[in-house]
C-alpha positions, -999 to +999 in steps of 0.1 A: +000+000+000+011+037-006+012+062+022-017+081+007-037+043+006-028+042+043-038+080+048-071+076+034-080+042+057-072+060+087-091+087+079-119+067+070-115+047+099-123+081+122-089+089+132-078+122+141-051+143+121-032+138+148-032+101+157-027+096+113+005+123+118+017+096+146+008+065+128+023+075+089+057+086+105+057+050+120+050+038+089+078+059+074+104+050+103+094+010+097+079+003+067+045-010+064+034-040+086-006-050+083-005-067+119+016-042+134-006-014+128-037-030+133-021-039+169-017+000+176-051+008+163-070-014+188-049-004+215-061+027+204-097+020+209-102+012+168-113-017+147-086-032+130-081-022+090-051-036+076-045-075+080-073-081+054-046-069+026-022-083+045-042-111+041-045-108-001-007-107-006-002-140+019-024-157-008-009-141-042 
């Protein structure tokens, strides 16, 4: 996924500017992991978003 694919899930996912600020520059520091960020939004209080793509490219 791009950074602007991850953007817009956030935002549709109802984070604020400032929690997608603190999650992309993780994402830029690490890389993208599925898992890992879906860990940090339910310890956020969100529904997880990313392991279903994750998901797609375990089966490709």
């Amino acid at each position: 996924m791009t950074i602007e694919e991850v953007e817009f899930e956030l935002e549709m996912a109802g984070l604020s500017r400032e929690q997608q600020i603190k999650l992309l520059s993780s994402i830029r520091r690490s890389g993208f992991d599925a898992k890992a960020l879906d860990k940090k939004l339910l310890l956020m209080g969100f529904a997880p978003v990313f392991t279903i793509y994750d998901d797609k490219e375990e089966d490709s």
